[in-house]
C-alpha positions in Angstrom: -7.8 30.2 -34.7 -6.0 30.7 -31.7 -4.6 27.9 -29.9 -4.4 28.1 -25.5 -1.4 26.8 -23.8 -1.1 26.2 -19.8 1.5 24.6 -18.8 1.6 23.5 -15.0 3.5 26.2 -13.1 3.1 28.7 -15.8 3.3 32.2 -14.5 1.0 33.8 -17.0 -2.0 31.6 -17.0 -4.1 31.8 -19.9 -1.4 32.7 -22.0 -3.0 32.6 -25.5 -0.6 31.8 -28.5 -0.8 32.4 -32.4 0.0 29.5 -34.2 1.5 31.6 -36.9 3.6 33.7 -35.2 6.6 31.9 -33.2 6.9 32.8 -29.7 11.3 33.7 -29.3 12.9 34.4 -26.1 11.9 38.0 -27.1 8.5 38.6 -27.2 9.0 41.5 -25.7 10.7 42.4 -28.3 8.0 42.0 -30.4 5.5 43.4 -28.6 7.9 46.7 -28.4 7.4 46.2 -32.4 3.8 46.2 -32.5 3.9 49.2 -30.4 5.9 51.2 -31.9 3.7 50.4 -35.1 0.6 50.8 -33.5 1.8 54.0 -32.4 2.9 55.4 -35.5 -0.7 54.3 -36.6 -2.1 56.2 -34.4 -0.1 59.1 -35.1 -0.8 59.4 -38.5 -4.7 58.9 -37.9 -4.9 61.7 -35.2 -3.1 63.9 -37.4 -3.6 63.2 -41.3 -6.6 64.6 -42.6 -6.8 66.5 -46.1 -9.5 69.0 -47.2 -10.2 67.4 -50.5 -12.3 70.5 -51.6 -10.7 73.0 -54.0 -9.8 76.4 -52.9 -12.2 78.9 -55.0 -10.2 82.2 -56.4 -10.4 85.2 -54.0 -12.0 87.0 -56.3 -15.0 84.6 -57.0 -15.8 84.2 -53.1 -15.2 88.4 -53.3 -18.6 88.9 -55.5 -19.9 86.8 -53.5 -19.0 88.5 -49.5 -22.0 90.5 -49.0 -25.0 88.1 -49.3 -26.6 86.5 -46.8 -28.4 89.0 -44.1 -30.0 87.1 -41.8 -33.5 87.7 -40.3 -34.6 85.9 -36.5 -36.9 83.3 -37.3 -40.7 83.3 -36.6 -41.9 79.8 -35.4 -39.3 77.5 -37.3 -35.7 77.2 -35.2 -32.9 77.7 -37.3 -34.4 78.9 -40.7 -32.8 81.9 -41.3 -33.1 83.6 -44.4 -30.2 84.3 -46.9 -31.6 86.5 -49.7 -28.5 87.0 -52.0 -27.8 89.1 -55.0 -25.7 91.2 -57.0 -22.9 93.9 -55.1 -23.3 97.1 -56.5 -19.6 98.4 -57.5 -20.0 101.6 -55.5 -19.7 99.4 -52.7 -17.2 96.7 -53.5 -14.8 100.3 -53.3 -16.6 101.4 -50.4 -13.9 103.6 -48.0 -12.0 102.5 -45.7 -11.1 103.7 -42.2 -8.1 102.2 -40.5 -7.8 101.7 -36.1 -4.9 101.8 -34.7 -3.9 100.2 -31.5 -0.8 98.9 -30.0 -2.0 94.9 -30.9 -3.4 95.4 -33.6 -4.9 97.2 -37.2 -7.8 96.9 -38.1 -9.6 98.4 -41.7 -13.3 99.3 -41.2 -15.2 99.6 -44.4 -17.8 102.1 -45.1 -20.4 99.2 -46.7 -21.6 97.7 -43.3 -18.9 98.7 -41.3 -17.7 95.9 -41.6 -14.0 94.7 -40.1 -12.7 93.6 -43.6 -9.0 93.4 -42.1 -7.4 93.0 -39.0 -3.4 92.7 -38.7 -1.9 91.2 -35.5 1.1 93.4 -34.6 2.3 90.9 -32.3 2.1 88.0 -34.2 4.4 87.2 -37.4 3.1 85.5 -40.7 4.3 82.2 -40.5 5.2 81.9 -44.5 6.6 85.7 -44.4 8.4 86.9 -40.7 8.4 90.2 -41.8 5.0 90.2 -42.0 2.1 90.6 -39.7 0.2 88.2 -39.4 -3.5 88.9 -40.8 -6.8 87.4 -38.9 -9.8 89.0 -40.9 -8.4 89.1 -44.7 -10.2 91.0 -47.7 -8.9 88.8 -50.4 -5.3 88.8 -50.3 -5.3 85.1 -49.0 -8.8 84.7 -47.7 -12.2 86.1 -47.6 -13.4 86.7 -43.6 -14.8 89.5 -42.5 -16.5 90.3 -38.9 -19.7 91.7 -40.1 -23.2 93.4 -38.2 -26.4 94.6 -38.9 -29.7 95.7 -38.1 -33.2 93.6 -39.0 -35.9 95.6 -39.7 -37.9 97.8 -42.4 -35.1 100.0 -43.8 -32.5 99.7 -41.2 -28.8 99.7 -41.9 -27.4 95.9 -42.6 -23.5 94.8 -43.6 -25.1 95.9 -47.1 -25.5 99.6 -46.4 -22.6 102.0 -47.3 -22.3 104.6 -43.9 -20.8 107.8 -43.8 -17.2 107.1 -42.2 -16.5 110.0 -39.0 -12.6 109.7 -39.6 -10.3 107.5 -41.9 -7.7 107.3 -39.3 -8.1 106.3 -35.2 -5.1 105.5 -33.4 -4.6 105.0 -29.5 -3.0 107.6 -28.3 -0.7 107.7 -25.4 -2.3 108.0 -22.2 -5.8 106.6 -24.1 -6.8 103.1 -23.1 -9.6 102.9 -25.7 -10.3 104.2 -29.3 -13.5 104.2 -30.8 -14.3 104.9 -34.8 -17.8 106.2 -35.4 -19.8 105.3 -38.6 -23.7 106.9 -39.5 -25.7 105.3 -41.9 -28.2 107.6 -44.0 -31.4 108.0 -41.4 -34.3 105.8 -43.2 -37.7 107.0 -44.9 -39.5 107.6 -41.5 -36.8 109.5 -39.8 -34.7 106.6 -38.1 -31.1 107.7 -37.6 -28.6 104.6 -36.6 -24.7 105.3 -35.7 -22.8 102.1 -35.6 -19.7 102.3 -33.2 -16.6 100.1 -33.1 -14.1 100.2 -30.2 -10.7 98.5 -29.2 -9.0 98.8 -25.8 -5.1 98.8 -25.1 -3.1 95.6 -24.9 -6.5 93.6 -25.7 -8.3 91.7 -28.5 -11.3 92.3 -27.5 -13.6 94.9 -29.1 -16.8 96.2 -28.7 -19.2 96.6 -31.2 -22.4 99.1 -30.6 -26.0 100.6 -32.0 -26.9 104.0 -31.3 -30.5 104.0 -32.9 -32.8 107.1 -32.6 -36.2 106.5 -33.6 -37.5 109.4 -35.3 -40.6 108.2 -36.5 -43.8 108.1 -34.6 -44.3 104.6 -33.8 -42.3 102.5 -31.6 -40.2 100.0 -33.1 -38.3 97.0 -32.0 -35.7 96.1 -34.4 -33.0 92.1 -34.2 -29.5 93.0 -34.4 -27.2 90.3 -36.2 -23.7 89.8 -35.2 -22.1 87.5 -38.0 -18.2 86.2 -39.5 -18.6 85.6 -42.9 -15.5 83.4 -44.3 -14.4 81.2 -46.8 -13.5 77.2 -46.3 -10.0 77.1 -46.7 -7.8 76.4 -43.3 -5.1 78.6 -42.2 -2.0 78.2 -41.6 -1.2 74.9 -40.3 1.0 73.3 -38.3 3.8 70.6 -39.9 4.2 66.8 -39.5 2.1 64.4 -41.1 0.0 66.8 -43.1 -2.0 67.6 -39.7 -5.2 69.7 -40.3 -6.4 71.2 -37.0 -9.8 72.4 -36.9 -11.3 75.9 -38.7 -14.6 76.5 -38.7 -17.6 77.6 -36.8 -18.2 77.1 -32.9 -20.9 77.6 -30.7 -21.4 77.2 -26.8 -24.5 77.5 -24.5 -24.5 76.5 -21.0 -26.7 73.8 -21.3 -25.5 72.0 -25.0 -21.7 73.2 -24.1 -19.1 73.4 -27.2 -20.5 72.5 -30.7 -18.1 72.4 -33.3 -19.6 72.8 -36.9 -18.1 71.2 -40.1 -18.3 73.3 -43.3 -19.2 70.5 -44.8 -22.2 70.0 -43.2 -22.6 73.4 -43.7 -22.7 72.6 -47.3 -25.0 69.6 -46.8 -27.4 71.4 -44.8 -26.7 68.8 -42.1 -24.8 70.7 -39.5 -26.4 70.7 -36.0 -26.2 73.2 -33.3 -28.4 74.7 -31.1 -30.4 77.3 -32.3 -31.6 79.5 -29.8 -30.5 80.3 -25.7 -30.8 82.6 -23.1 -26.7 82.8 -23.4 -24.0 81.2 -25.1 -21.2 82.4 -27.7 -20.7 82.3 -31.6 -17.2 82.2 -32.6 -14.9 81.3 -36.0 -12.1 78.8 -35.2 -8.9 78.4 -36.9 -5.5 77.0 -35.9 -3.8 79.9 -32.8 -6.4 81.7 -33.2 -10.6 82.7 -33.1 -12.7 85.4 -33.3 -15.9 85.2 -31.2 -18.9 87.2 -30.8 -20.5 86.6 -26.8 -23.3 89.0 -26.0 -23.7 89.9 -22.7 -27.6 89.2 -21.9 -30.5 88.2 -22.9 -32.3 85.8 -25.5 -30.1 84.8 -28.7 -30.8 82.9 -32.0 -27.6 81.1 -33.4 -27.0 80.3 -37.4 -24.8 79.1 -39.5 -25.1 79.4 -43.6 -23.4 79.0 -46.8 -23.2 82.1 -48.9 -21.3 80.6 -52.1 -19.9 77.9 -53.0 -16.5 78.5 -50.9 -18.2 81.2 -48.4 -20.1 80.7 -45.1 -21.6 82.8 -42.1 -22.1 82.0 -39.0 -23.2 84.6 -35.3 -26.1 85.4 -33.4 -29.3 87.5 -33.9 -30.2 89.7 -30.6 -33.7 91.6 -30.0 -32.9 95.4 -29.7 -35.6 96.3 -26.7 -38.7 98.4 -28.5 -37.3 102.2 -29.0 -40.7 104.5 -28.7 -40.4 107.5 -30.5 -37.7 110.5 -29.9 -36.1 108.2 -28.3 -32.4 106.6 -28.5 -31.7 102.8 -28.1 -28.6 101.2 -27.8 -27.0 97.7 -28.1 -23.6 96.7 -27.9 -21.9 93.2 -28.0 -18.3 92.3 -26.9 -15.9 91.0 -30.0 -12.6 88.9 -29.5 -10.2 88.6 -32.5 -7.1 87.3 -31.7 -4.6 84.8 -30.5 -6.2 81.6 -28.9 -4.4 82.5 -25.2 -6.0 80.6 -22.4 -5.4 83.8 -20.1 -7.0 86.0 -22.6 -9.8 83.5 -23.5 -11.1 82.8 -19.8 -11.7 86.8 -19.4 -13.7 86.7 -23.1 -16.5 84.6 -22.1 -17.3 81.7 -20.3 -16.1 78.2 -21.8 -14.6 80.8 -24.9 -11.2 78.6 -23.7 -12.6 75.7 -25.2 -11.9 76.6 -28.8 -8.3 75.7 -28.2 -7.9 72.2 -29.9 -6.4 69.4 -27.9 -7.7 66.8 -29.7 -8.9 63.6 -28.1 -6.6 63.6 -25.2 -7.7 66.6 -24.1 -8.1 65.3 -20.6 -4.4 64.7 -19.9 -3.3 67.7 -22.2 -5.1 70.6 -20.7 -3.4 70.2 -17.3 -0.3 69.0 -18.8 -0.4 73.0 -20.5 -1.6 74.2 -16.9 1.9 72.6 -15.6 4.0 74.2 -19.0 2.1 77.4 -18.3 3.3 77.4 -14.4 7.2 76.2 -14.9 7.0 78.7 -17.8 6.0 81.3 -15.5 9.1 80.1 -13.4 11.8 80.3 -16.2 10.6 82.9 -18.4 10.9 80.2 -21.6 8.9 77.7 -23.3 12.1 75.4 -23.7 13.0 75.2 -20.0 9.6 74.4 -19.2 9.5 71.4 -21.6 12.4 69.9 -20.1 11.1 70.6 -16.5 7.8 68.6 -17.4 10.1 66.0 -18.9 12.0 65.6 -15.6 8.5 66.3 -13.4 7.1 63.6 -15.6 10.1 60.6 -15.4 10.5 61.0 -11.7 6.2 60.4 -11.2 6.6 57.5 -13.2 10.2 56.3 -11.4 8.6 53.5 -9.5 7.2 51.9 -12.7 9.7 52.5 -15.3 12.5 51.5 -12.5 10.7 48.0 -12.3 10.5 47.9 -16.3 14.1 48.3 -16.5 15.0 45.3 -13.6 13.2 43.3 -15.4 15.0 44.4 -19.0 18.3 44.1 -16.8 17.7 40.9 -16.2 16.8 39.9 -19.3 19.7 41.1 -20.8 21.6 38.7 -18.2 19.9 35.5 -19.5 20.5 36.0 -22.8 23.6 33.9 -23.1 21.4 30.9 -21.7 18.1 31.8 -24.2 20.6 31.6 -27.1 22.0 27.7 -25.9 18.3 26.8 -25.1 17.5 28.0 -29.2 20.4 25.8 -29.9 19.5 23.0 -27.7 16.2 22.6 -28.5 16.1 24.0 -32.7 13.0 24.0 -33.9 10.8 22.3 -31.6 9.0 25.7 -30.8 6.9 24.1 -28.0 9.5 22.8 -26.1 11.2 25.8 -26.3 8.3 27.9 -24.9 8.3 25.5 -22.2 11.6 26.1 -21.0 11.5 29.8 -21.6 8.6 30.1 -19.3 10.1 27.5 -16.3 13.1 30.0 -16.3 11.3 33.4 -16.3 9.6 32.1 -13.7 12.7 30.6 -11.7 14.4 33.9 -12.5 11.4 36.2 -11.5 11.6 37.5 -14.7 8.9 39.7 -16.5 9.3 39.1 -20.4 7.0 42.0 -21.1 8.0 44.3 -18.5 10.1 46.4 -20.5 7.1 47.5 -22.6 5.8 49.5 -19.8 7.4 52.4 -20.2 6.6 53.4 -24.0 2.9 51.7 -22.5 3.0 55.4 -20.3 4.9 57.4 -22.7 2.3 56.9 -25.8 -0.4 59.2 -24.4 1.7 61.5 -22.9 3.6 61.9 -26.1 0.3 62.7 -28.3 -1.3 64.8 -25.6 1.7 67.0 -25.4 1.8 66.6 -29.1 -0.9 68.4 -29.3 -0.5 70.9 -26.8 2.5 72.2 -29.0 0.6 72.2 -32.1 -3.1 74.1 -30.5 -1.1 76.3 -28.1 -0.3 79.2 -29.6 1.7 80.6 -26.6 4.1 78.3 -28.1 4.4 79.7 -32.1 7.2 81.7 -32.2 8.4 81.1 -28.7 12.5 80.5 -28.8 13.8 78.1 -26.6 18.1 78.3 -27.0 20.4 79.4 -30.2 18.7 77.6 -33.4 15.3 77.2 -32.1 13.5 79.8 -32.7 9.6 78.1 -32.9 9.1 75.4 -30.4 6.2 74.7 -32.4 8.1 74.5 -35.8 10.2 71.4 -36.8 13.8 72.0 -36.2 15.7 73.6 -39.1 18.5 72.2 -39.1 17.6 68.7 -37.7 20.0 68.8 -34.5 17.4 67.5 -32.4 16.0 64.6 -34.3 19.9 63.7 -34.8 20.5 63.5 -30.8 17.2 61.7 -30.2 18.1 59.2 -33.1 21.7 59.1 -31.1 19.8 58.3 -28.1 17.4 56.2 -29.1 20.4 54.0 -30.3 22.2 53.5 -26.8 18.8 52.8 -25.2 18.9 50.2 -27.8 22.0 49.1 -26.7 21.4 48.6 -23.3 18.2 46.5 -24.0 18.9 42.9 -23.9 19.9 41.7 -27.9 17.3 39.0 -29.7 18.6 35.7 -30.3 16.8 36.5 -34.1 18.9 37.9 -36.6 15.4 39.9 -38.1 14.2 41.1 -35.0 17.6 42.5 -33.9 17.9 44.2 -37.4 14.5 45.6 -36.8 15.2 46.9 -33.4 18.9 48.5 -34.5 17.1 50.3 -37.3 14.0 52.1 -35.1 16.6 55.0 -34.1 16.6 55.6 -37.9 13.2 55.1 -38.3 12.1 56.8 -35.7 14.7 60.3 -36.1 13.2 60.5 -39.8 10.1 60.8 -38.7 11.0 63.2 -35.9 11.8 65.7 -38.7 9.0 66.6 -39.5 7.5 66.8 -35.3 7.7 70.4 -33.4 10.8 71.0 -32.3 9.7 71.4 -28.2 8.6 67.7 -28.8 11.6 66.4 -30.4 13.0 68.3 -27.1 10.8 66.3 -24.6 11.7 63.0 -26.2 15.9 63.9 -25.9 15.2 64.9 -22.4 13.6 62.0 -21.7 15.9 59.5 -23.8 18.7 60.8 -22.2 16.9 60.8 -18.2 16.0 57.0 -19.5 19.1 56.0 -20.4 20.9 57.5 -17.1 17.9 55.1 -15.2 18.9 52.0 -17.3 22.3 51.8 -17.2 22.4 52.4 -13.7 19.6 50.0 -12.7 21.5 47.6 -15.2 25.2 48.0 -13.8 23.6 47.1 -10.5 22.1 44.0 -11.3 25.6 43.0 -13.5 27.6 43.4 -10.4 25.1 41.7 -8.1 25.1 38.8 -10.8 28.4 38.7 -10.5 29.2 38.7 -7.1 26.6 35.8 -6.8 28.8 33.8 -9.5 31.8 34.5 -7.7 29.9 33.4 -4.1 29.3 30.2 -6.2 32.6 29.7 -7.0 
């Protein structure tokens, strides 16, 4: 039961007090406390979240990787049809062709010709730096595969095994694009159906084509599928707090915008996402990076399955338009596989930039990147940048963190009279409260007002907390010396020891609690604080230094100040 207090020239009317908690000449202090607590809460639920479900061996969800062709639906949205069964061996060893370009490699299998692997040239493995690192992956640490097919009586699917046109297709100098051709065997009635994969210099993005000939004698009109087929397990993730960042499937339309879908509700057959559109992209998340199929035009059926018990698909089904005989029709959809770069993803496809993962603050860190992205462009590194937002960031909040620190200024000056008034008036709390309050407000004294500050740091903090761990301009990118990652912790710890140095002089320059617990408390936060800071990207552990160290420049000028006008107005007395 709370208990209300109003005392008769109190300057924070209303003031509701706790009976069990004992209001000190520091309640600031102790709000500071239940901050910094509530913060750390919050930290921990934005980022800790653990996949509880077991990984299953490579080779199990292998059998498994070439069920599940879809068919379009006829009546009932979103049943699409997953007709499993055993992989012959021939095709589990199907060939392999390998593209060449100066991004990427990918390895086109003859079953399907299906993208089994893709390498990243210009991205390193984060567990291996001598390594590439690898997007699509036939078993060596994951099962995902960019898979298509054709829907109809005897027409090629990811099942059939085509006849590859050349193992090897590199770009070649002066070439901006390189194409690898694939036929399958021509059908019972005489259809023939070359499948076509392309990639373009300096790009992710791919396009993958039908050429179908219909030689039969009847027209036909055949769905293409456009799938990723992939088991459940994350990626690589980023550190601190065991944070799991989002993998999984992704769907956009222009009228139901971006639907994220859960594995598990894969799983449960609960997942919801709309079905069918007359637009709208299908797309595999993971942490940096996303592969996305967006066809250009025209009526689309969206689906997402479970193949095995760690394997899942999810794309788009397309009409082909009706082919009458002798004659050739063709169907081609744009791919991206690649890095999740905003510059790269606003070309893709519309709203294709929202699969980067912000998390809830989205609204303050996507123009907080915009502002990274433009000083970056300035300075040429990631580092500079941080510590240009830092300084953009303290001066916009000058007015109100410059007020916070008066008011802990003054605080600190009245602490010689807080600590007689504790002696004066021992454990008669009310009275105490009493004569706290009549001075703040003699004084003009906030007690609170040197919350404000971490009050306006707090959301910043997360939002660019998560702009270094969902931007992947920011994996690998060096800032000076040691660091080498902004988005990895620091190595060797240099920066969580400065900000743990820092944070101990802004302690210093706060005003002390008159209690012996509460000042214990408040000298061990730099400890607290640094340890945790260990395990944080080390471009945030930058951000907080720079701003530590722009803070305590602020406050101990604002606070000289106010001693030497305090004590000219003692001498003036005297």
């Amino acid at each position: 039961m709370a208990v209300t207090i109003r005392y008769p020239d109190h300057p924070l009317p209303g003031f509701r007090l706790n009976p069990f908690l004992t209001l000190t000449p520091m309640d600031n202090r102790r709000l500071l406390l239940l901050l910094v607590f509530s913060f750390s809460l919050v930290m921990l639920w934005d980022g800790w979240q653990k996949h509880n479900q077991p990984k299953v061996p490579a080779s199990a969800a292998a059998a498994n990787s070439t069920a599940g062709v879809p068919t379009p639906t006829a009546g009932t949205p979103g049943a699409v049809a997953l007709p499993g069964g055993p992989v012959a061996a021939a095709a589990v060893s199907a060939p392999l062709a390998t593209i060449r370009t100066d991004v990427l490699v990918a390895e086109v299998s003859a079953q399907g010709g299906d993208i089994v692997r893709l390498e990243l040239t210009k991205h390193k493995s984060t567990e291996d730096q001598t390594r590439n690192y690898v997007l699509f992956d036939n078993g060596e640490k994951h099962n995902y595969a960019a898979q298509t097919g054709l829907i109809g009586n005897g027409l090629p699917n990811h099942k059939t095994l085509f006849t590859l046109g050349a193992t090897e297709a590199a770009l070649k100098d002066g070439e901006n694009a390189v194409t690898l051709r694939l036929d399958a065997p021509p059908t019972a009635d005489g259809i023939k159906v070359a499948k076509l994969i392309t990639f373009n210099r300096g790009s992710y993005q791919a396009e993958v084509s039908y050429e179908i000939t219909n030689g039969s004698g009847a027209p036909i009109a055949p769905h293409a599928y456009f799938q990723f087929t992939r088991d459940g397990q994350p990626a690589e993730q980023p550190g601190g707090f065991g944070v799991q960042t989002f993998t999984g499937p992704a769907f956009y339309t222009e009228t139901e915008k971006y639907q994220k879908v859960a594995f598990e509700d894969i799983a449960a057959k609960k997942a919801k996402f709309v079905t069918k559109a007359a637009d709208g992209w299908a797309a595999m998340v993971q942490h940096y990076f996303v592969a996305g199929w967006a066809p250009t035009a025209g009526e689309r059926e969206f689906f997402a399955n479970q193949v095995s018990s760690d394997l899942y698909s999810a794309g788009v089904i397309l009409p082909v338009a009706a082919i009458a005989p002798g004659q050739v029709g063709k169907l081609a959809v744009p791919l991206y596989a690649g890095p999740q770069e905003q510059s790269r993803l606003e070309t893709f496809a519309k709203g294709f930039d929202l699969v980067v993962d912000y998390g809830w603050l989205t609204i303050i860190a996507a123009p907080l990147f915009w502002v990274l992205e433009w000083f970056h462009k300035l300075t040429g590194n990631w580092g500079w940048a941080i510590i240009l937002v830092t300084i953009a960031l303290k001066a916009l909040f000058f007015p109100l963190s410059a007020a916070s620190y008066k008011s802990m200024a003054k605080m600190k000056t009245l602490g010689p009279r807080l600590q007689r008034m504790k002696e004066q008036y021992g454990d008669d709390k009310m009275k105490m409260q009493q004569a706290m309050m009549d001075m703040y407000k003699r004084e003009k004294v906030n007690p609170l007002g040197g919350c404000l500050p971490i009050l306006i740091q707090i959301p910043v903090f997360i939002a660019l907390y998560w702009v270094l761990l969902g931007a992947v301009e920011m994996r690998d990118a060096p800032w000076i010396g040691w660091i080498t990652d902004l988005a990895s912790p620091d190595p060797y710890f240099i920066l969580p020891v400065i900000m743990m140095a820092s944070m101990f002089i802004q302690t210093k320059l706060n005003p002390t609690p008159p209690d012996p617990i509460q000042a214990k408390v408040m000298m061990a936060m730099p400890l607290i604080f640094g340890v945790m800071f260990f395990w944080f990207p080390a471009g945030l552990v930058l951000y907080w230094v720079v701003n530590n160290v722009l803070s305590i420049a602020q406050q101990w000028q604002i606070t000289r100040m106010i001693d030497a006008g305090g004590k000219a107005a003692n001498d003036a007395k005297a």
